[in-house]
N, C-alpha and C positions, 0 to 999 in steps of 0.2 A: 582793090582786093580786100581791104577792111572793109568796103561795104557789105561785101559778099560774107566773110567773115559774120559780122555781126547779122546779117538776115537768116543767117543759115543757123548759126546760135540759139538766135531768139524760136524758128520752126522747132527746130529740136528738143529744145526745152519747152516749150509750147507744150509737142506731140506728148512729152512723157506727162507733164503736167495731166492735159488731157485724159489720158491714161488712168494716173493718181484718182486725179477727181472720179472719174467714171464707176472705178474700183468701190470708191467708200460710198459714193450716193445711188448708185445705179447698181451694180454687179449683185453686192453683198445683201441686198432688197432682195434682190431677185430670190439671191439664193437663200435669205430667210424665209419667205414664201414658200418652198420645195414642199412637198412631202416629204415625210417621215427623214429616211436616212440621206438623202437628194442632197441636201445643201450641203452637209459635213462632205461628203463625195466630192460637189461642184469645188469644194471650199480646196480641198486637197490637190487637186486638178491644179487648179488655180495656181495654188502655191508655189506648184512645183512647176507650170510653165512659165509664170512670171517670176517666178525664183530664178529663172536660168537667164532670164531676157534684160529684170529691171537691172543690177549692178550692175551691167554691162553699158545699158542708157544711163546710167546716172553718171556712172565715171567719164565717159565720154563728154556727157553735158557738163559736166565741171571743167574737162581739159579744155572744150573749147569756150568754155569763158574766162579759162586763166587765158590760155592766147588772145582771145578779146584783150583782156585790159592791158597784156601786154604790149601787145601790138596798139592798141591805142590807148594808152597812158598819157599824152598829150592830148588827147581831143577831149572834148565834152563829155558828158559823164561818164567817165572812166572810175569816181567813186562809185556812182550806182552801179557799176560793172563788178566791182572789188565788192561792195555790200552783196551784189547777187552772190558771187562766188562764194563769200562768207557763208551766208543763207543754205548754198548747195553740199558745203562743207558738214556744215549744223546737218542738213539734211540726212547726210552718208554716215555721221553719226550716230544720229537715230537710229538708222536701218540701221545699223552693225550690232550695236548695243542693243537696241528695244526689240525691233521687230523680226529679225530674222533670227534670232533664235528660238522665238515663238513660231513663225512659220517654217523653219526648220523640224520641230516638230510636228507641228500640224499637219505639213506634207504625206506625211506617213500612216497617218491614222485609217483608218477603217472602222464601221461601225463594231466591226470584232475586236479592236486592239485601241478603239480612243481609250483615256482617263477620264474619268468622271466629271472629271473639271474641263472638261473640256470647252463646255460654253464661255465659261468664266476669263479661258485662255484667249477665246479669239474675240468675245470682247472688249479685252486687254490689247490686243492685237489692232482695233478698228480706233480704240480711243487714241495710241500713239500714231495710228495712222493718219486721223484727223490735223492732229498737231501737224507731221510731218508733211500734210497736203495743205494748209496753210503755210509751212516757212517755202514750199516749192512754189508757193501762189505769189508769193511776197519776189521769190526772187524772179518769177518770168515777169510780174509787173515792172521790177527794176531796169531789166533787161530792155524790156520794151519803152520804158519813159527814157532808157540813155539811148534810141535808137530818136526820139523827138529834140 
């Protein structure tokens, strides 16, 4: 059953990871590319789907690594299970504090109703997000070297 457990962990946290990464190297290109009002649009979209989708994966990916390490707490890497967890913690901090109250913002904008800073915000927005897509890169590595 802790096999399963932990294989199922590691997918999950993977998929969101996946996600992450995709987001800041792939997506946010895209959408600087747009024409004219297109990206600020794509951008809001965005926000407001993955705004509803990602706490939900991320809290999930934390409980099922606290159950990993608790459930195996005696086995082999059960610290790189606990460092993950820490990692996913650190991570759901960030969102709480940095990032989603800039995309809470952002969500709403129109090219009628952005703020002039607007670029400036979601700049701010990609360079925490950066951070935050490294500690989620650091914890599925973990995850995956205590599954070796």
């Amino acid at each position: 059953m802790l096999d399963a457990l932990e294989a199922f962990t590691v997918v999950v946290v993977g998929l969101m990871v996946g996600v992450e990464f995709s987001v800041a190297f792939v997506i946010n290109r895209i959408l600087d590319a747009l024409p004219e009002d297109s990206g600020q649009l794509g951008r809001s979209h965005g926000g407001r789907m993955l705004g509803a989708v990602m706490p939900v994966w991320y809290i999930a990916s934390l409980a099922l690594v606290a159950v990993w390490a608790v459930a195996g707490w005696h086995h082999p890497g059960a610290g790189l299970v606990v460092t993950a967890g820490g990692l996913l913690v650190l991570s759901v901090v960030m969102s709480v504090l940095l990032l989603v109250p800039i995309n809470d913002r952002g969500r709403t904008w129109t090219p009628e109703n952005r703020p002039a800073d607007w670029k400036e915000q979601m700049n701010r927005w990609e360079r925490y997000h950066y951070v935050r897509v490294a500690v989620i890169v650091a914890a599925f590595a973990l995850l995956a070297a205590a599954l070796a």
